[in-house]
N, CA and C of each residue as an Amber inpcrd file, in Angstrom:
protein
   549
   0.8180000  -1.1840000   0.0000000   0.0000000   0.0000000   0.0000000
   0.8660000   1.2540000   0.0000000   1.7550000   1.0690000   0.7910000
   2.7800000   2.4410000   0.8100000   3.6880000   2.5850000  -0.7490000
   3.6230000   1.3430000  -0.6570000   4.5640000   1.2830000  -2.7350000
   3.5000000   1.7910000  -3.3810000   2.1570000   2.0910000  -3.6540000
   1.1110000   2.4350000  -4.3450000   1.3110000   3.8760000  -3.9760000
   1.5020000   4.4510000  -2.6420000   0.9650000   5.8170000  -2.1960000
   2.6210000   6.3280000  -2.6960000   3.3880000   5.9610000  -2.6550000
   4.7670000   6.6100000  -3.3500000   4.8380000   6.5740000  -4.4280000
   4.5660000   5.8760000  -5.1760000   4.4800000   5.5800000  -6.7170000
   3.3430000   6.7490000  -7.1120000   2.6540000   6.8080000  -6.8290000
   1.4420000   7.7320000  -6.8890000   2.2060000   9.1170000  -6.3170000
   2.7310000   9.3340000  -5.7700000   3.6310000  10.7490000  -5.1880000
   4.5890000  10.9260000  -5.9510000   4.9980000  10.0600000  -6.3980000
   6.3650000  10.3310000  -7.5790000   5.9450000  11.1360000  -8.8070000
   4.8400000  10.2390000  -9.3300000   4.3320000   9.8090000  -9.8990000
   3.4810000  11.4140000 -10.4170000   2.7470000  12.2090000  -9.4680000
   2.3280000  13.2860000  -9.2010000   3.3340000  14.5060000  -9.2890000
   4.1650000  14.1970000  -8.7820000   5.4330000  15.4130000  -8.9300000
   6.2960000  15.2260000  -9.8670000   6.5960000  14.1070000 -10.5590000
   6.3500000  14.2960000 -12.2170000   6.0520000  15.1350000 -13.2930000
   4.3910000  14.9680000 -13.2460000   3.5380000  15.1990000 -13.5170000
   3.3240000  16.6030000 -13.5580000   3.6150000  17.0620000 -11.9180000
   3.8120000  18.5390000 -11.6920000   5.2490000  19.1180000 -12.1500000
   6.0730000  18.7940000 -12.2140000   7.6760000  19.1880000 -12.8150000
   7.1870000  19.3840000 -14.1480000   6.9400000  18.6430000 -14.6580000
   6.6790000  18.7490000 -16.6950000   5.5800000  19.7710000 -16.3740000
   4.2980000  20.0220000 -16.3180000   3.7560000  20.8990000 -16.5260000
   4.6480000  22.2950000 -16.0730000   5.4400000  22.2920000 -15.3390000
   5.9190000  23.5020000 -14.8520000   6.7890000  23.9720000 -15.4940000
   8.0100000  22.6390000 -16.1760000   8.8330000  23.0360000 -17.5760000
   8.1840000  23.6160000 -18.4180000   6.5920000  22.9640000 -19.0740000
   6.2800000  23.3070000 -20.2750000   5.4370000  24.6040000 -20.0120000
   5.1190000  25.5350000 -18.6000000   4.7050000  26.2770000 -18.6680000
   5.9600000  27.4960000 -18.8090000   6.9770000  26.9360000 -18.1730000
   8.1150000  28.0630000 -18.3680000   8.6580000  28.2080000 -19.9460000
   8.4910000  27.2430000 -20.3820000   9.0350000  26.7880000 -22.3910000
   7.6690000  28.0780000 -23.0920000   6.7640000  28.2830000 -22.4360000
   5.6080000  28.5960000 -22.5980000   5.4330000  30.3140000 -22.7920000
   5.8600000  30.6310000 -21.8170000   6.3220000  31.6990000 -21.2320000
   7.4630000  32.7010000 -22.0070000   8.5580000  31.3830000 -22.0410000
   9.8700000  31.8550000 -23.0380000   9.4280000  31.8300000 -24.3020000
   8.3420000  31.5830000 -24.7610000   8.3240000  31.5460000 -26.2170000
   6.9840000  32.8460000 -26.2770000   6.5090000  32.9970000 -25.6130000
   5.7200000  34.4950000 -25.4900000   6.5730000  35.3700000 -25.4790000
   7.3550000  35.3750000 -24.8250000   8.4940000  36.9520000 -24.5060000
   9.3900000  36.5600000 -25.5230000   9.5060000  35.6660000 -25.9210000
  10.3650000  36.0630000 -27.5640000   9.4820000  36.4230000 -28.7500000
   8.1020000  36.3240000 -28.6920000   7.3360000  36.7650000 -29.4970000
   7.0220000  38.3450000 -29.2720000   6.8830000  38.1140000 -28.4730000
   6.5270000  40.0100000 -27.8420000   8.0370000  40.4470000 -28.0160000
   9.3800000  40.5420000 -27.9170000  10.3840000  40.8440000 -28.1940000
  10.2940000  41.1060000 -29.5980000  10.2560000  40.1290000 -30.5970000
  10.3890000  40.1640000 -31.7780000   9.5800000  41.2540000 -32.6870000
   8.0820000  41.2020000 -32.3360000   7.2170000  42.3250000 -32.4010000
   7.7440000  43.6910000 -32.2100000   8.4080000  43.8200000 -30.8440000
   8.2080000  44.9080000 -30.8270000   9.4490000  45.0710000 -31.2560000
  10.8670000  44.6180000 -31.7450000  11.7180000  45.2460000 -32.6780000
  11.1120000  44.9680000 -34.3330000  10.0860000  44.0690000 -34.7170000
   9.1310000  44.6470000 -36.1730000   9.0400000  45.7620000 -36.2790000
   8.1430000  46.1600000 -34.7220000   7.4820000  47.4470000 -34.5160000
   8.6580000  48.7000000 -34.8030000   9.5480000  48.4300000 -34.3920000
  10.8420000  49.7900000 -34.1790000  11.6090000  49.6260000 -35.7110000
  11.5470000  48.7400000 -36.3300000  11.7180000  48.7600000 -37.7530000
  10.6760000  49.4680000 -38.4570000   9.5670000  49.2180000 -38.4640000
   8.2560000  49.8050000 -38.8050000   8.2620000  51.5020000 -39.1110000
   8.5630000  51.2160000 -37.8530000   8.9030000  52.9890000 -37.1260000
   9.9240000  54.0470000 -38.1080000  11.1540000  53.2010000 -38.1680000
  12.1540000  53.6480000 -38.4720000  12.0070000  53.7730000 -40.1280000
  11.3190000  52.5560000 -40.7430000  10.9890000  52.8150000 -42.1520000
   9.9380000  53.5980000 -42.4780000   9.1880000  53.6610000 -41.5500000
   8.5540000  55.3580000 -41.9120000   8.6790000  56.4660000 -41.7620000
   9.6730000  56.5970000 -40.7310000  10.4950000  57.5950000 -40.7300000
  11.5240000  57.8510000 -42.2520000  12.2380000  56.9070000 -42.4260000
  13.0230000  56.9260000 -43.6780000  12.2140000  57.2060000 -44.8460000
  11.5420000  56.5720000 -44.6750000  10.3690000  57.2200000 -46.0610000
  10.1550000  58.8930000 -45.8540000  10.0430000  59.0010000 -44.9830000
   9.3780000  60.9300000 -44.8770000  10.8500000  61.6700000 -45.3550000
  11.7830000  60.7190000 -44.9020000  12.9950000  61.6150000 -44.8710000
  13.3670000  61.5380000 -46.6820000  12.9030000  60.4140000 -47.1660000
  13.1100000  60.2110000 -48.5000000  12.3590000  61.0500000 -49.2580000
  11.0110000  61.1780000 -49.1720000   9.8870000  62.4140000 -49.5700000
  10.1900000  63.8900000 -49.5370000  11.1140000  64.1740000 -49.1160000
  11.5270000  65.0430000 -48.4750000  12.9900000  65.5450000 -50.0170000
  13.8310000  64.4100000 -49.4800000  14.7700000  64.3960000 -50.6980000
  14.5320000  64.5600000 -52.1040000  13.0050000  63.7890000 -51.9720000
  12.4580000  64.2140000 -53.9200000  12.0980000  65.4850000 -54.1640000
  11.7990000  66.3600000 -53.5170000  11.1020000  67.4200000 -53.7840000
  11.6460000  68.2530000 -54.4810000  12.6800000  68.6510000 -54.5420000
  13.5580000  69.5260000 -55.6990000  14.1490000  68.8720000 -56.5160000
  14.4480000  67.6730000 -56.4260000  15.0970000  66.8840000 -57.9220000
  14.4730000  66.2780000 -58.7510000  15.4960000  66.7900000 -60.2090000
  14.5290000  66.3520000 -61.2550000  14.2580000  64.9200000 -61.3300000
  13.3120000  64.0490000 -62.2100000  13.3330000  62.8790000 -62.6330000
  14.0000000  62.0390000 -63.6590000  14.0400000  61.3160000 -63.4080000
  14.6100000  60.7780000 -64.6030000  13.8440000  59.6090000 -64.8650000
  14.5300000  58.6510000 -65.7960000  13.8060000  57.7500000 -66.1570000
  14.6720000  56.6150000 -65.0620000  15.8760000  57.0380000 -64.5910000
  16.4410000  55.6330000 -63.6140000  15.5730000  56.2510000 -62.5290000
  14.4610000  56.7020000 -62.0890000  14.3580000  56.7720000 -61.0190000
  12.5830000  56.4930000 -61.1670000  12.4040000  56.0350000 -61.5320000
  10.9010000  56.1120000 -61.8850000  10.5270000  54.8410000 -60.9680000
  11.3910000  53.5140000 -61.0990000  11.3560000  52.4780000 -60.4910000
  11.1970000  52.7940000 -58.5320000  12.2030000  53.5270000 -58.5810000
  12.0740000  54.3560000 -57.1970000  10.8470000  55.0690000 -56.8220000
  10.2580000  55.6110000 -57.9130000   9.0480000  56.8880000 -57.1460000
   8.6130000  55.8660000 -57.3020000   7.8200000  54.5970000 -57.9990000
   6.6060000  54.0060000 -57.7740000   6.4980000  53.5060000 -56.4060000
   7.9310000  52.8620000 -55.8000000   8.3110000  51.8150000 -54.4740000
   9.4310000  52.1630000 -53.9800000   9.2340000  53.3780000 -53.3950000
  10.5980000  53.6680000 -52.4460000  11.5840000  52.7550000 -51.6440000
  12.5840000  52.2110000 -51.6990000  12.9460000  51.3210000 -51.0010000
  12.5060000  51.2930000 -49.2000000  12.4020000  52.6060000 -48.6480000
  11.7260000  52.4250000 -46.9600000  10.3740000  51.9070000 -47.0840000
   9.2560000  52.5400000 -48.2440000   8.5120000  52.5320000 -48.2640000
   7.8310000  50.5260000 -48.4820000   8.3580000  50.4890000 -49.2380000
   8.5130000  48.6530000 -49.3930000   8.9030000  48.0540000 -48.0260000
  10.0530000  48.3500000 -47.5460000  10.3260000  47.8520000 -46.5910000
   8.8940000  47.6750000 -45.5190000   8.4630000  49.4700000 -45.2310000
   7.3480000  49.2660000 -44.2130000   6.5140000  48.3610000 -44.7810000
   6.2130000  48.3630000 -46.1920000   5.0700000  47.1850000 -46.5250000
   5.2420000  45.6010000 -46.2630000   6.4070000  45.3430000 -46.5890000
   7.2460000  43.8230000 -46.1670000   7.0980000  43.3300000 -44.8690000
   7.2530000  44.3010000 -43.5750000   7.1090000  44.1370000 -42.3040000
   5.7450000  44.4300000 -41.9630000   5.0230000  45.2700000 -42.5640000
   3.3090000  45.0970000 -42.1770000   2.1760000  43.8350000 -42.4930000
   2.9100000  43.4280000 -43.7520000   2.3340000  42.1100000 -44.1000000
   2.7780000  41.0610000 -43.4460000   4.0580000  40.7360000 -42.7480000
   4.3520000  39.6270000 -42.2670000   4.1790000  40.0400000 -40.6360000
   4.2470000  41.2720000 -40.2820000   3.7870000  41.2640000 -38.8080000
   2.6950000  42.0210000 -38.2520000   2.3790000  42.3080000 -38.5030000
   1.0690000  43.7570000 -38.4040000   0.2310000  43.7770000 -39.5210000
  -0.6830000  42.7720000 -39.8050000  -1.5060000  43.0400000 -40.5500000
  -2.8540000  43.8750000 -40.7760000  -2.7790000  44.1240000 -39.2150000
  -4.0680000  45.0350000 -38.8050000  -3.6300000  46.5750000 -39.2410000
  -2.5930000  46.8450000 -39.6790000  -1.8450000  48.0940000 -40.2190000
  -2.6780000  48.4680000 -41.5840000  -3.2930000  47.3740000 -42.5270000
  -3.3230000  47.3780000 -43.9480000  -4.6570000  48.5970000 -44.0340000
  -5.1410000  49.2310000 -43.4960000  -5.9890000  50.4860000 -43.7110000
  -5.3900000  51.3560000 -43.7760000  -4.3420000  51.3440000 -42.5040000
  -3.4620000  52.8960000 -42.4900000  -2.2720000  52.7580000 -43.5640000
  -1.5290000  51.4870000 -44.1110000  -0.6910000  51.7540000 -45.0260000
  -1.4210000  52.1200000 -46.1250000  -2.9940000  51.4750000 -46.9180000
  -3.1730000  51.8060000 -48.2540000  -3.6590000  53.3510000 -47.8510000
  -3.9070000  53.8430000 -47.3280000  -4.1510000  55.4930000 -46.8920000
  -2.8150000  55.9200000 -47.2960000  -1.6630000  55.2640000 -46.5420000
  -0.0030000  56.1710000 -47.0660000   0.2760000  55.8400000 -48.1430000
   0.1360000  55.1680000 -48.7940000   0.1980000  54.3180000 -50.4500000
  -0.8880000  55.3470000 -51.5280000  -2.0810000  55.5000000 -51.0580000
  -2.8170000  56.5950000 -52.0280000  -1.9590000  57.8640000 -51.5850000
  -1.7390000  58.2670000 -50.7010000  -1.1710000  59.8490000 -50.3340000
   0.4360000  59.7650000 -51.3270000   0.9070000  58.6060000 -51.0580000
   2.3510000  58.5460000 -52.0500000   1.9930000  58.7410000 -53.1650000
   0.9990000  58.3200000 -53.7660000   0.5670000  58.3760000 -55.3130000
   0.3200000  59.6370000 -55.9160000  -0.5990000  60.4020000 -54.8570000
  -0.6590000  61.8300000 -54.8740000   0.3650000  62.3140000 -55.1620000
   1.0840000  62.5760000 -54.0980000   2.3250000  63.2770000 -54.3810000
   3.1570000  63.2500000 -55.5950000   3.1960000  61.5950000 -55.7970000
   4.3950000  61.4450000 -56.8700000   3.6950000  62.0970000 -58.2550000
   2.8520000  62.1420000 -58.4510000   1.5030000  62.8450000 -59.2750000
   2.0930000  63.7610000 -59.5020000   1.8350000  64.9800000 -58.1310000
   2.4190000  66.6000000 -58.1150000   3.4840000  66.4850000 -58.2660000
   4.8130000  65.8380000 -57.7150000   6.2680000  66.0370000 -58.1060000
   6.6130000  65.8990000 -59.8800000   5.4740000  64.6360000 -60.2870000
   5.7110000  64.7890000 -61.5490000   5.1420000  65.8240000 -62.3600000
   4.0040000  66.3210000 -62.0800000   3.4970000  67.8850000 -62.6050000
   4.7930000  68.6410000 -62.3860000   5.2100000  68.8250000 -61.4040000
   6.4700000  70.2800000 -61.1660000   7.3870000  69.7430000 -61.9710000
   7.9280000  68.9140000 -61.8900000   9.1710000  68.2750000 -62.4210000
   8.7730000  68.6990000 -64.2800000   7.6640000  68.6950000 -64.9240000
   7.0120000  68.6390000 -66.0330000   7.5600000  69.8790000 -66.0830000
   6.9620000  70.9840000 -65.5460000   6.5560000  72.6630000 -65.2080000
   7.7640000  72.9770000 -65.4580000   8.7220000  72.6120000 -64.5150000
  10.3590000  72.8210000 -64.0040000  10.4860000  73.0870000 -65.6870000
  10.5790000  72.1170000 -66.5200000  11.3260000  71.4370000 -67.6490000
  10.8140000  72.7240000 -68.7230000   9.1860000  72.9150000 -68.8440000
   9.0650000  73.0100000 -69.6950000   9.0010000  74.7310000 -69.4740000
   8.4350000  75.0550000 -68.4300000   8.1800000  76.9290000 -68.2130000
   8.7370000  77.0490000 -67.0950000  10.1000000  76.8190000 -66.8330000
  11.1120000  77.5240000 -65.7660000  10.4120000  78.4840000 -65.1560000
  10.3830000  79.8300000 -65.6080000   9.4280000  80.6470000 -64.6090000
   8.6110000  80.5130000 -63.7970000   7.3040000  79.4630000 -64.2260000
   6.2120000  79.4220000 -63.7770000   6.6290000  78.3530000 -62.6420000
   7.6370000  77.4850000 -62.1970000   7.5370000  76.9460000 -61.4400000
   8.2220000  77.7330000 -60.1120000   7.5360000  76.6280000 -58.9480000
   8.0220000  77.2390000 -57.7180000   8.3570000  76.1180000 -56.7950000
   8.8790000  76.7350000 -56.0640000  10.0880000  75.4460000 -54.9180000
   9.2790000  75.0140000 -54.2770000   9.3160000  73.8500000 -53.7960000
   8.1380000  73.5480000 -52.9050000   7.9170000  73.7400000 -51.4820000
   8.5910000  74.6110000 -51.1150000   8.6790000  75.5670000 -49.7510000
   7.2650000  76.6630000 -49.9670000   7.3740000  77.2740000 -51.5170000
   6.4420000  77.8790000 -51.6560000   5.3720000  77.2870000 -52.3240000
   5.0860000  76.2780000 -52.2090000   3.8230000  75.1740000 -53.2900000
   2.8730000  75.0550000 -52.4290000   1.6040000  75.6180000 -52.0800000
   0.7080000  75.4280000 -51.3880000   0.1680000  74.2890000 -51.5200000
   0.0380000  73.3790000 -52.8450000  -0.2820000  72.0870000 -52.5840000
   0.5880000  71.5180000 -52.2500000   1.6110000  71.2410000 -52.3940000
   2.8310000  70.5230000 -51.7840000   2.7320000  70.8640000 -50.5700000
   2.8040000  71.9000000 -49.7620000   2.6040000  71.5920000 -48.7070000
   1.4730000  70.6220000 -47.8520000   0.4150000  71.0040000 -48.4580000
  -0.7930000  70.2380000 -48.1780000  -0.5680000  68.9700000 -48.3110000
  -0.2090000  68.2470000 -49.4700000   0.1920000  67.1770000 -49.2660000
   0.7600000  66.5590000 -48.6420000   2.1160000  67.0820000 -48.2620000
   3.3220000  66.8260000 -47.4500000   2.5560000  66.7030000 -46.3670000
   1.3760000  67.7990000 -45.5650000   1.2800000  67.5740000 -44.3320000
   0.2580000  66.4530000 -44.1270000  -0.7230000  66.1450000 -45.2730000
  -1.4730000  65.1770000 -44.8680000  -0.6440000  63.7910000 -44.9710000
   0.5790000  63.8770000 -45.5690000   1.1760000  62.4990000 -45.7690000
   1.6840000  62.1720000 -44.2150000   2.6650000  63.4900000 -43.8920000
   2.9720000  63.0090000 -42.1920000   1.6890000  62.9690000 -41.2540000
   0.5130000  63.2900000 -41.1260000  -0.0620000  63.0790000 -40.6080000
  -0.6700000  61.4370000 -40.6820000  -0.8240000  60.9180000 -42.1180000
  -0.9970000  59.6610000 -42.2850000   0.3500000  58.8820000 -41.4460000
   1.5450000  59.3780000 -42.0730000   2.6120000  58.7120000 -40.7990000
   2.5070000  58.7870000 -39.5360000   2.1900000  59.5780000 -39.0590000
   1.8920000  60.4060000 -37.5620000   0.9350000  58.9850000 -37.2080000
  -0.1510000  58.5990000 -37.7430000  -1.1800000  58.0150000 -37.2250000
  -0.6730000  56.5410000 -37.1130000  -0.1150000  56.2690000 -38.6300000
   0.5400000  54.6190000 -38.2700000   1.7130000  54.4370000 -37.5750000
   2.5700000  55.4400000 -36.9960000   3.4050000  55.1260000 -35.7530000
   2.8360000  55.1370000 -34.8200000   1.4820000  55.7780000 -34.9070000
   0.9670000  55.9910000 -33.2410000   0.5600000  54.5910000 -33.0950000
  -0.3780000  53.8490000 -34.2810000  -1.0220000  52.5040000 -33.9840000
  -0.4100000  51.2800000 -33.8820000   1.3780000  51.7160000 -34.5130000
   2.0020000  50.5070000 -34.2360000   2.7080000  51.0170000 -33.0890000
   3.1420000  51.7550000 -32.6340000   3.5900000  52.0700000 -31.3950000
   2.7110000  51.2260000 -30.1520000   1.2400000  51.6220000 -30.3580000
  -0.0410000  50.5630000 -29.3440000  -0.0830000  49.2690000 -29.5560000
   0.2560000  48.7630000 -30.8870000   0.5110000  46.8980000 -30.8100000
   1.5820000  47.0150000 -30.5570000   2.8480000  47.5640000 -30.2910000
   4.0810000  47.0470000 -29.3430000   3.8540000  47.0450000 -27.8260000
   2.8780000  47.8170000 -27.3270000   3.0750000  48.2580000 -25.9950000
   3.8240000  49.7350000 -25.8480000   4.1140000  50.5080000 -26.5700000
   5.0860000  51.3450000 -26.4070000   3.9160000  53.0580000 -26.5330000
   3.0630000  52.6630000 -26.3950000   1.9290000  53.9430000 -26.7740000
   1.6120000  54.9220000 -25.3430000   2.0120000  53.8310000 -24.1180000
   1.9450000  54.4240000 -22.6390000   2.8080000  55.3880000 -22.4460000
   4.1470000  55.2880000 -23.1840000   5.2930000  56.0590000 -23.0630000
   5.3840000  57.5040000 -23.0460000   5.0820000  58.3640000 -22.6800000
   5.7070000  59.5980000 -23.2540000   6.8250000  60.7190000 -22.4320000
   7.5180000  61.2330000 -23.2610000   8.7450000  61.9370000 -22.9080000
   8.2770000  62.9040000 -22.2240000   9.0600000  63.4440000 -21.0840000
   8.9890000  64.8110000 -20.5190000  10.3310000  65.5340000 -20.2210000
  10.3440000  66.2350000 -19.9470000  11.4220000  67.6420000 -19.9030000
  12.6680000  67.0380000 -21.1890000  12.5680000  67.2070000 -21.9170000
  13.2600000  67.0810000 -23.1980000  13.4710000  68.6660000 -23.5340000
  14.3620000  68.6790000 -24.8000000  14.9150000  70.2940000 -24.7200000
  13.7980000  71.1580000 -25.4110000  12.5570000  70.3070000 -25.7180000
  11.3720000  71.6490000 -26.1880000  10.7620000  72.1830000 -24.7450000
  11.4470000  71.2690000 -23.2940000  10.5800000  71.9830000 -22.1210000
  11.8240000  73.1840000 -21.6430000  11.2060000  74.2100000 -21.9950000
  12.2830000  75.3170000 -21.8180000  13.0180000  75.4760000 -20.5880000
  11.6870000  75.4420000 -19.9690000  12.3780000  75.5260000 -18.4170000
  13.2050000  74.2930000 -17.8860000  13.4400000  73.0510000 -18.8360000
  14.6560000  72.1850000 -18.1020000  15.7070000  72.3950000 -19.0310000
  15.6770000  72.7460000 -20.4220000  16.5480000  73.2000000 -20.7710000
  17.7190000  74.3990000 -20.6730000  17.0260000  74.8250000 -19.6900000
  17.8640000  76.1960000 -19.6900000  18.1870000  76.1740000 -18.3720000
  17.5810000  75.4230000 -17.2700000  17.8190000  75.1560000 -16.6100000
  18.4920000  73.9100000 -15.8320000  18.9080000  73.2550000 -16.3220000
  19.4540000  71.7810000 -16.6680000  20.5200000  71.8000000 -15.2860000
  20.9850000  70.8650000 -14.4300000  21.6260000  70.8000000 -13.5840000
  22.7740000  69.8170000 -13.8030000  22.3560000  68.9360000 -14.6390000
  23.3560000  67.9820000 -15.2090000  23.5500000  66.4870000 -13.9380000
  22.0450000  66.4490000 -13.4090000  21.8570000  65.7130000 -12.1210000
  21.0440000  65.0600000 -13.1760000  21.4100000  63.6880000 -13.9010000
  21.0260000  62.4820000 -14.2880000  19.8700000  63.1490000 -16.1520000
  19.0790000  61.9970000 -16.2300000  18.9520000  62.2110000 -17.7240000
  17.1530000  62.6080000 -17.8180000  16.6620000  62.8410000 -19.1560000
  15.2630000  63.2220000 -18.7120000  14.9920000  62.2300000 -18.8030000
  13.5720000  62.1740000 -17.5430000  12.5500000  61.3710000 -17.6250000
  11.4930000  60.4860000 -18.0630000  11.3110000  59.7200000 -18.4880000
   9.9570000  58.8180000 -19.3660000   8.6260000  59.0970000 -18.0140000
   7.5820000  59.5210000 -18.3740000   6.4610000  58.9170000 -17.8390000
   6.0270000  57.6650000 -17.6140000
């Protein structure tokens, strides 16, 4: 009877050991998923950032025909699409929103670029292009919105900075007693 009640106790804590491995195996394979995500996410980030910074670069140069391959699929711009489809698929509203706004644009750059070529005079820089600006700002605002929403599927949306050098009063006042703060 006691060989039954030990065998049965062994037998039980076993039983309990493996479930407790496979809940820790369990565990480790969540936090490498949530890890992985959220450096998608900071790629994400960073290729839409690179894209604005690339949008930015087209605006006064002419076209050519080697570059046409480029305005259709910016290399950041692909990129963010590559990583939204394989990790963030709930993204695909706010990218085809930045995908029509790219189209726009490349539209108007190719009107000016046209203008540029053909009536020098009549064109203007796009500092002074009232639609270009407009565009430009609804495009970062379309960016603005899909960093904010992939920022919230990383976890990283709770975050925000304080006394950084737009808060005047720590900038100018700065003591050099440790670094700014996260909320």
């Amino acid at each position: 009877m006691e060989d039954d009640i030990t065998t049965t106790l062994i037998g039980s804590l076993l039983l309990l050991a493996a479930i407790g491995v496979l809940c820790q195996c369990a565990l480790l394979l969540a936090q490498a998923r949530r890890r992985r995500r959220r450096h998608q996410g900071y790629r994400l980030i960073h290729a839409l950032n690179a894209y604005s910074a690339w949008v930015e670069c087209q605006r006064e140069l002419p076209f050519s025909a080697n570059s046409l391959d480029e305005l259709t699929s910016p290399p950041p711009l692909t990129l963010a699409r590559q990583i939204k489809r394989e990790t963030f698929p709930g993204l695909a509203p706010h990218l085809v929103r930045l995908l029509q706004a790219h189209s726009r644009m490349i539209e108007h750059l190719w009107q000016q670029n046209l203008l540029r070529l053909s009536q020098g005079a009549a064109w203007r820089p796009s500092h002074e292009d009232p639609d270009y600006l407009e565009l430009r700002s609804r495009q970062e605002e379309l960016i603005d919105a899909m960093v904010g929403a992939c920022r919230a599927l990383i976890g990283d949306d709770e975050m925000q900075w304080r006394r950084t050098a737009s808060d005047f009063t720590f900038s100018s006042n700065w003591s050099g007693h440790g670094p700014a703060s996260r909320a």
